[in-house]
C-alpha positions in Angstrom: -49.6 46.1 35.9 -47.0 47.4 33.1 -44.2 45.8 31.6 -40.9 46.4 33.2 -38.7 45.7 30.3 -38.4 46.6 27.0 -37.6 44.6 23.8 -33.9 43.9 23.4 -33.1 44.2 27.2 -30.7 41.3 28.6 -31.8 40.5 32.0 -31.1 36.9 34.4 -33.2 33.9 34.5 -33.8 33.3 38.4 -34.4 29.3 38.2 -36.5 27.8 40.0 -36.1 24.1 41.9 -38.4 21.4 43.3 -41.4 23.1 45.6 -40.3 26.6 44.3 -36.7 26.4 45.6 -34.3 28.7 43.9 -31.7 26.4 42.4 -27.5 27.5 42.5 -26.5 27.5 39.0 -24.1 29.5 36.8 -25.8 33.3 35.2 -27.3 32.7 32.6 -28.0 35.7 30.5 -31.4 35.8 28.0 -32.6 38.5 25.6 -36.3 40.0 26.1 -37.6 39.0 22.5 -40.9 39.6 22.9 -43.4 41.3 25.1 -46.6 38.5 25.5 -50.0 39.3 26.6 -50.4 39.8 30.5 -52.2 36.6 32.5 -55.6 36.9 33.9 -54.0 37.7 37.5 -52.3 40.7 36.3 -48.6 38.9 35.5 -46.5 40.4 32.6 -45.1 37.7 30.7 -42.2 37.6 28.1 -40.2 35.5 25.8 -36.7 35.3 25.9 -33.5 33.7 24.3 -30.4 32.3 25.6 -27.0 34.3 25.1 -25.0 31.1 25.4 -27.1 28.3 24.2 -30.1 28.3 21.4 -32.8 28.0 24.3 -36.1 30.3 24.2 -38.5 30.0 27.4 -41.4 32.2 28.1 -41.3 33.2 32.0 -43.0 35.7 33.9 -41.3 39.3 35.1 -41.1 37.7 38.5 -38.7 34.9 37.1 -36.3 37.5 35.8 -34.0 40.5 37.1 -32.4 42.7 35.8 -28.5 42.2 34.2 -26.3 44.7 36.7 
């Protein structure tokens, strides 16, 4: 599988509740920082940084969208 996003991109976190529950909250907007190796089953991952607060998480492309 190939990356979907590119360095620099702004996309939306899609948080995740208890049991894998998407969870209501405001849009947060991140920053693609860095492209991270894929996982074993095939999963790009990436790390990204908060627009709003200082916060950097490392999710997989299913946990984002894009902004639009």
């Amino acid at each position: 599988m190939a990356y979907n996003y590119a360095i620099n991109d702004d996309v939306l976190l899609q948080f995740q509740g208890p049991q894998g529950r998407d969870v209501p909250r405001q849009r947060n907007v991140y920053t693609i920082t860095a492209r991270l190796p894929i996982e074993a089953d095939g999963r790009p991952r990436y790390r990204i940084k908060s627009k709003a607060e200082k916060i950097e998480r490392v999710v997989t492309e299913e946990q984002i969208s894009q902004l639009g």
